[in-house]
C-alpha positions in Angstrom: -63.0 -35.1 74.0 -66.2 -36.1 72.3 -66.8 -33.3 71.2 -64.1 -32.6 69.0 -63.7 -36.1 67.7 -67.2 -35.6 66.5 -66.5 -31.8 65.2 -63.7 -33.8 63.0 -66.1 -36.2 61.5 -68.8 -33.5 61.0 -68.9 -32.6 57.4 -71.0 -29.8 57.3 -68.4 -27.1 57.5 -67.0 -28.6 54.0 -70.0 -28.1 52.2 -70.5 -24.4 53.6 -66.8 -23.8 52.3 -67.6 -25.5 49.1 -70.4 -23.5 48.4 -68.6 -20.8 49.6 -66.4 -21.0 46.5 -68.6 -21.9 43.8 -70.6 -18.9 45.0 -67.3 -16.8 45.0 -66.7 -18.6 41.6 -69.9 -17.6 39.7 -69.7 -14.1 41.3 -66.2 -13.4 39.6 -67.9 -15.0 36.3 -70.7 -12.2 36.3 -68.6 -9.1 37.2 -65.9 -10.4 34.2 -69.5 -10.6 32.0 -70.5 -7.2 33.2 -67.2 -5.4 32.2 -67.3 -7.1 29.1 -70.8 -6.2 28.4 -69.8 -2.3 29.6 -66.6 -2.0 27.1 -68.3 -2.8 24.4 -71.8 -0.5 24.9 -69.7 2.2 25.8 -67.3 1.8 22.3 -70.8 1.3 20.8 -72.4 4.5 22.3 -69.2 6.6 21.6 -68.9 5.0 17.6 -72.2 6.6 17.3 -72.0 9.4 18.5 -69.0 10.5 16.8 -70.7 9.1 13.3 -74.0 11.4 14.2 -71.5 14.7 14.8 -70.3 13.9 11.4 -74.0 14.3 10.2 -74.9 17.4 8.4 -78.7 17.7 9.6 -79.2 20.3 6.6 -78.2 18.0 3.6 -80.9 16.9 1.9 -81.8 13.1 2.4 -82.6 10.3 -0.2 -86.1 9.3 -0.4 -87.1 7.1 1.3 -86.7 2.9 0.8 -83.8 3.2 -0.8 -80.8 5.5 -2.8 -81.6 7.8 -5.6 -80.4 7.4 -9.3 -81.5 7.7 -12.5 -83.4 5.6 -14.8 -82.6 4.4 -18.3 -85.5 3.5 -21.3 -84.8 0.2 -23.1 -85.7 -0.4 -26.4 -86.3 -4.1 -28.5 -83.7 -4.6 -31.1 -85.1 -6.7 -33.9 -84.1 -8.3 -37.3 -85.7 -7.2 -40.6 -85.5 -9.6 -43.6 -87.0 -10.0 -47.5 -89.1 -12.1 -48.6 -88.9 -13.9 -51.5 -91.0 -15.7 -54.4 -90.2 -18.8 -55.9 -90.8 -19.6 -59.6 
């Protein structure tokens, strides 16, 4: 009889199943973070690769740094005037 009237007032068995849980808890946590993380590498890895099949490897590219384009000249405009002599 001792024995299980101190098995009921041992409180060792609760923290195992608590731990138990939280352990569980973070467990489900991670493998909901992993699938996440795997969706969106894999939409990643496929986006890219269907943007480099797209890719024509013999078009010429721009130079480098930057787009190409033209370039303009600008000029000074200016005001001419007369000058004049007073008597």
């Amino acid at each position: 009889m001792k024995f299980i009237k101190n098995f009921r007032k041992d409180e060792d068995g609760a923290v195992t199943v608590d731990w138990v849980v939280l352990t569980a808890a973070v467990v489900g946590l991670a493998v909901a973070a992993y699938q996440s993380i795997e969706d969106g590498a894999t939409r990643l890895t496929d986006n890219t690769g269907a943007f480099l099949d797209t890719q024509d490897p013999n078009q010429d590219a721009p130079a480098a740094g930057g787009t190409t384009g033209t370039t303009g000249t600008t000029g000074t405009t200016g005001t001419t005037g007369t000058t004049g002599t007073t008597d």
